[in-house]
N, C-alpha and C positions, 0 to 999 in steps of 0.2 A: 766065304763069299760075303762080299759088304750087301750091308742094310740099310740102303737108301734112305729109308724112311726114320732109320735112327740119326741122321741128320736133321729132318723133319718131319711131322708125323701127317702133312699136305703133302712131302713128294709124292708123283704120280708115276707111273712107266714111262708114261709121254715126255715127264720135264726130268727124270732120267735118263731118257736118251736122248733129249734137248744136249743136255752137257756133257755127253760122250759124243753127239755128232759133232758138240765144237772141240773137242781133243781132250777132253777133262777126265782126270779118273776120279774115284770116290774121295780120296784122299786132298784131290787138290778141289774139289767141289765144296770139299766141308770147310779147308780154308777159308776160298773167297767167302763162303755164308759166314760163318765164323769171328773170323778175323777183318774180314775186307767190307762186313757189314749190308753184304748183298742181300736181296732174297732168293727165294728157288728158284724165280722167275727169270733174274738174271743172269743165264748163259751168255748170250748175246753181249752182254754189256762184258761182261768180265773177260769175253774173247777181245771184245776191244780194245779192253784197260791191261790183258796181258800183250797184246799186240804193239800196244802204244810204247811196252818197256815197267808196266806197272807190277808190283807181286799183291796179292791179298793186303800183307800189313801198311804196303804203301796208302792205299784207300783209308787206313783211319789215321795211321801218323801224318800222313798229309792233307788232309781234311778237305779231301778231295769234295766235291759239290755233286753230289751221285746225280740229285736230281736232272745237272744239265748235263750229263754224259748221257743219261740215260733218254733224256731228248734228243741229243745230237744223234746217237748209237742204234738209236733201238730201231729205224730202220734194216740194223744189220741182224735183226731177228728176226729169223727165218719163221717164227713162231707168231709172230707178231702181228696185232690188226692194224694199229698203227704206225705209221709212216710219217717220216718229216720231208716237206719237201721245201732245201735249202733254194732253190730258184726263186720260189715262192717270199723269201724273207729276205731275200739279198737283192740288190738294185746292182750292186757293182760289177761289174765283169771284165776282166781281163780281153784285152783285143786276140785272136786269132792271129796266129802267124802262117803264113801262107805256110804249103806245105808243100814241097817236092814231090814230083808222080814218081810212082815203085817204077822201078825198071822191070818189062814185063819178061824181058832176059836176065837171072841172074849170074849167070855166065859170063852176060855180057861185060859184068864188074868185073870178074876176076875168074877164070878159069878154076881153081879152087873151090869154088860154092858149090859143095853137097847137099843135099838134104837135108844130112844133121845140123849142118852149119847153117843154111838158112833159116831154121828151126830155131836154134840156139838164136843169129837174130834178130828174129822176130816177137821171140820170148823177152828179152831184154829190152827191146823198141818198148813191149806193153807194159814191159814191169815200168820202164824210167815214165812213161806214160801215165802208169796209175800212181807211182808218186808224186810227181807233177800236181795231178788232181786232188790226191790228200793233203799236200802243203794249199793250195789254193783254198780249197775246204777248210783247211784250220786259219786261214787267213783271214777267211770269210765269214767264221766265227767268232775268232778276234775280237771283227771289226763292228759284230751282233752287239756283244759284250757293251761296249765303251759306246753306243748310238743312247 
């Protein structure tokens, strides 16, 4: 059984199951601290920078700027008091495109539309939806940067 705390001798139970509730085992937890130059505190951040496509070594061979990940990010810490709120720092906004009403029959499109299949749908409507939102987000970031 790993020993958390031989990581660090501050991990707690709480920031132990911080980074098993974001998918981390002990193994790739001491990495990101490690190697990727985190601290214990950042789960949250290191789910992002694994999310984004990053490994632990990427953070110090790339000399990544933790500090403003860890501003942009740390709203995604579920542990977190603070919050960023991008509305709040960005004036720019993309216009609304109107949006087609659901058809309150899905039958009505195609005889075909089961449940699973509307499901599957509608899962894929959200996913293209929250990419959508994460490119505009990193754009909006960008655009933080260079002001």
């Amino acid at each position: 059984m790993d020993n958390w705390i031989d990581i660090s001798s501050d991990f707690t139970k709480e920031l132990e199951q911080e980074w098993k509730n974001f998918g981390f085992t002990y193994k790739q937890t001491e990495d990101w601290i490690e190697k990727g130059g985190l601290t214990i505190e950042d789960a949250g951040l290191a789910f992002c920078l694994k999310e984004q496509g990053y490994i632990a070594e990427d953070v110090l061979d790339q000399e990544l700027d933790l500090e403003w990940y860890r501003e942009i990010f740390v709203g995604n810490n579920p542990s977190s008091e603070k919050t960023l709120d991008l509305e709040e720092k960005v004036s720019y906004s993309e216009p609304e495109e109107p949006k087609e009403p659901e058809p309150k029959n899905w039958r009505s499109i195609h005889l075909d539309f089961t449940p699973e299949l509307i499901l599957v749908f509608l899962m894929n409507k959200l996913k293209n939806e929250l990419m959508l939102l994460e490119l505009t987000l990193i754009h909006k970031s960008i655009l933080l940067l260079f002001d």
